[in-house]
C-alpha positions as CSV (number, residue, x, y, z in Angstrom):
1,X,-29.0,-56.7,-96.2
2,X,-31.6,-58.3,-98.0
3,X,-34.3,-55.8,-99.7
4,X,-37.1,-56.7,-101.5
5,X,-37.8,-54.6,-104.8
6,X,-41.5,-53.4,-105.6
7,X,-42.6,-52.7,-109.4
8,X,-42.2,-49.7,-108.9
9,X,-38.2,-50.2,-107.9
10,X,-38.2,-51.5,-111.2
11,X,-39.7,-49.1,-113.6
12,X,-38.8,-46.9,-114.4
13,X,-35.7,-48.3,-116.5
14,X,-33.0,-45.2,-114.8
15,X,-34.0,-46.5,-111.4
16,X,-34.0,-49.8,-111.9
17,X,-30.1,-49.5,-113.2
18,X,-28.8,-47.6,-110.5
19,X,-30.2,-50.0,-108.0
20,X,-28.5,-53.3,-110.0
21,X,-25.5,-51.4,-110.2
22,X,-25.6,-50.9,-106.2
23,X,-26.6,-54.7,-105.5
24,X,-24.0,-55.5,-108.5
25,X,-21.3,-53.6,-106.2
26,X,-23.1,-55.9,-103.1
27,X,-24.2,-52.7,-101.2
28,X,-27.4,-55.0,-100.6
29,X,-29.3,-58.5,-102.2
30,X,-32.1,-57.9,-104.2
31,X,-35.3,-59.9,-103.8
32,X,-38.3,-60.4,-106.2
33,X,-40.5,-62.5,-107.3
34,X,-42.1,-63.8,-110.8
35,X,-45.3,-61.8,-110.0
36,X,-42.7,-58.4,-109.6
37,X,-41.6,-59.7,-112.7
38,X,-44.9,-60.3,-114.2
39,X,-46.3,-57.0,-112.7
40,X,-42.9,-54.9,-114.6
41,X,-43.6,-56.3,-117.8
42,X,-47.7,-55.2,-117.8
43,X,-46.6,-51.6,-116.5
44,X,-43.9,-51.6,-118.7
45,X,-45.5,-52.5,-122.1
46,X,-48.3,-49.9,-120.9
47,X,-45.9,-47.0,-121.1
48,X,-44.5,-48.6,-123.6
49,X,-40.8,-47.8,-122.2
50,X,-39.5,-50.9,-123.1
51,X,-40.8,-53.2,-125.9
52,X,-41.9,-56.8,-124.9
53,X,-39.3,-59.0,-125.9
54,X,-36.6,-56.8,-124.7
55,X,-37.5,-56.7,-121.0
56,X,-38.1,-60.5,-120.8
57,X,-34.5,-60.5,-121.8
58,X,-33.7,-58.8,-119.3
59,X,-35.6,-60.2,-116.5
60,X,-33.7,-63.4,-118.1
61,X,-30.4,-61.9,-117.9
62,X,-31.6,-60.4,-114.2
63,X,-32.5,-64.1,-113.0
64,X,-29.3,-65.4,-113.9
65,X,-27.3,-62.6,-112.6
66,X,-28.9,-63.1,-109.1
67,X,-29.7,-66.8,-109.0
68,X,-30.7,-66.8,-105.2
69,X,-32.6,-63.5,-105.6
70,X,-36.0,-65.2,-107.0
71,X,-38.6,-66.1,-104.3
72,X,-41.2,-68.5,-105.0
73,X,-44.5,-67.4,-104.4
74,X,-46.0,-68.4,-101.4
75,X,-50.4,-68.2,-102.2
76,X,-51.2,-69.9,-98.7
77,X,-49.4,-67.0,-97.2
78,X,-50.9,-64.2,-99.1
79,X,-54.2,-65.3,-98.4
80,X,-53.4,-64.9,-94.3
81,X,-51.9,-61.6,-95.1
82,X,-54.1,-57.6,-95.0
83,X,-52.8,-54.7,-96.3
84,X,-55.0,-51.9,-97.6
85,X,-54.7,-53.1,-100.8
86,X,-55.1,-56.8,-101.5
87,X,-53.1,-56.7,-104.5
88,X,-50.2,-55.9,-102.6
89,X,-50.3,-59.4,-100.6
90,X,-47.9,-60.9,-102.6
91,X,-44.9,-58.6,-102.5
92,X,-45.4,-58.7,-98.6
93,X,-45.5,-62.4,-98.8
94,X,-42.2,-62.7,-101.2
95,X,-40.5,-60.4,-98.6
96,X,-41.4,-62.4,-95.6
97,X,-40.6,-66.1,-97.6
98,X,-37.1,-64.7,-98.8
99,X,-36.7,-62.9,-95.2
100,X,-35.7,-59.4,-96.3
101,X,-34.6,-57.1,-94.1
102,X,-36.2,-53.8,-96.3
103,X,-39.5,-53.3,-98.3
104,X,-38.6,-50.9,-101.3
105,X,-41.3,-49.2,-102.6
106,X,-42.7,-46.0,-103.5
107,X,-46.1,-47.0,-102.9
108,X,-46.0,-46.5,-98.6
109,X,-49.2,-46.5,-98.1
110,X,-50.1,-49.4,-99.6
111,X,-47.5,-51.4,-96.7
112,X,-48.5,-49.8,-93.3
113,X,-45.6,-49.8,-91.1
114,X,-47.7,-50.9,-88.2
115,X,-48.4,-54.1,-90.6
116,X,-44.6,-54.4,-91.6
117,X,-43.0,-54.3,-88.0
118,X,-45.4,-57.4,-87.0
119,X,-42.9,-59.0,-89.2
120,X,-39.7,-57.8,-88.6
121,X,-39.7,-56.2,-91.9
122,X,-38.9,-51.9,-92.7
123,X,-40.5,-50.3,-95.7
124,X,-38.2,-47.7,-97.6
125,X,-39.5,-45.1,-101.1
126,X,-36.3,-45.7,-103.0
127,X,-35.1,-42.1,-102.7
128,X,-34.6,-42.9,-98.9
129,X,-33.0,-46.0,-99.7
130,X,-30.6,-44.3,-102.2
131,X,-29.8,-41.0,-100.6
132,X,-29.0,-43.7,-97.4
133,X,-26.4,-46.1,-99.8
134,X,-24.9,-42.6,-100.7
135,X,-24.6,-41.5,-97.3
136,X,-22.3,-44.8,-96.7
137,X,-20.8,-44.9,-100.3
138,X,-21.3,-41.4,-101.7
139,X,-18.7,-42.3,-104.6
140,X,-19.8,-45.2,-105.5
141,X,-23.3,-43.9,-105.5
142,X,-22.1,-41.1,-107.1
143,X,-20.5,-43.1,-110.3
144,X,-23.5,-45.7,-110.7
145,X,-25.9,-42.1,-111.2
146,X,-23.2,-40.5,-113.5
147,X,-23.2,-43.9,-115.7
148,X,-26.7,-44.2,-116.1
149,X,-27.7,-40.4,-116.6
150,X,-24.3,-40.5,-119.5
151,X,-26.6,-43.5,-120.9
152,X,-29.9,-42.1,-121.0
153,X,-28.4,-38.8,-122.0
154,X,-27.4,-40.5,-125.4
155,X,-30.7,-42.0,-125.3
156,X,-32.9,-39.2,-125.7
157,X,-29.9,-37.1,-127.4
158,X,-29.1,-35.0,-124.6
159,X,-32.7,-33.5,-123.2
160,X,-31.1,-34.2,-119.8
161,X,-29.7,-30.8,-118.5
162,X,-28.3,-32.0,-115.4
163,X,-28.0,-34.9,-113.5
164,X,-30.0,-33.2,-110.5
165,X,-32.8,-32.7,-112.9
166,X,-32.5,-36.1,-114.0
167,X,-32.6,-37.8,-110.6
168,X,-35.9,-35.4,-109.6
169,X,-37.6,-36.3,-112.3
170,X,-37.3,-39.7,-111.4
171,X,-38.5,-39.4,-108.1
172,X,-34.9,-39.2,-106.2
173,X,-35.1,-35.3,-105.3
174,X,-33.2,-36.3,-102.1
175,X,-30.4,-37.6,-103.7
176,X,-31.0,-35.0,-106.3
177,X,-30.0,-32.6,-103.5
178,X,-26.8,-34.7,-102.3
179,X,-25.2,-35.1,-105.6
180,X,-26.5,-32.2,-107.7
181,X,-24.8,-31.1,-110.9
């Protein structure tokens, strides 16, 4: 399954592990684009999670990692394209040119599903997409969380109480409520 990743499946840094570790264990093949890229790094350096230098290392690192994974941007193809917001044109046109199968995103508004099944294409939040890869490999799932809540939990010098707590504050209360502890 091929699934386009949104900005927002990349920041913040917690979710954007436990989804590489799932496409690392080839539960599904990410997608993105330059202009994803582009778009992490300016959202990124605004909340100042990650300095400069160290995510273009690893948007470096990502790119070589999944060398098929980058789609080239198509600007012929955003310009035919609507969606509510025309900023948004060119992660619907990097899903359609590297024919992904899923949207993720937590912005669902912005990518009508009337608009998305004209194409062939499903839109997911990334809690819905997670709780469903747990549902298949609860486990695995299971061990990718536990690895990146142990790593941000020496981070921040354990202010994470629990990884259910963890995983709501990042927006996965479904999974929250699948895994708990």
């Amino acid at each position: 399954m091929y699934v386009l990743l949104d900005t927002c499946a990349l920041v913040p840094g917690s979710v954007r592990q436990i989804l590489l570790e799932a496409a690392s264990a080839d539960l599904f093949i990410p997608l993105w684009s330059d202009k994803i890229f582009e778009e992490w790094q300016f959202v990124a350096s605004k909340s100042s999670e990650q300095d400069s230098e160290a995510i273009k290392i690893e948007i470096l690192l990502i790119k070589d990692k999944w060398r098929n994974s980058l789609v080239p941007r198509d600007r012929a193809l955003e310009d035919t394209l609507f969606l509510p917001d025309a900023d948004d044109r060119h992660v619907l046109a990097a899903a359609l040119v590297g024919k992904a199968d899923v949207l993720l995103t937590n912005n669902l508004k912005d990518f009508p599903e009337r608009i998305l099944s004209e194409y062939g294409l499903t839109r997911k939040s990334i809690d819905s997409f997670l709780w469903e890869l747990f549902t298949q490999e609860p486990e695995l799932i299971n061990s990718f969380v536990d690895r990146v809540f142990d790593l941000n939990r020496k981070k921040v010098q354990s202010a994470l109480t629990s990884k259910k707590s963890f995983l709501k504050k990042h927006g996965l209360s479904r999974l929250a409520k699948c895994i708990g502890g």
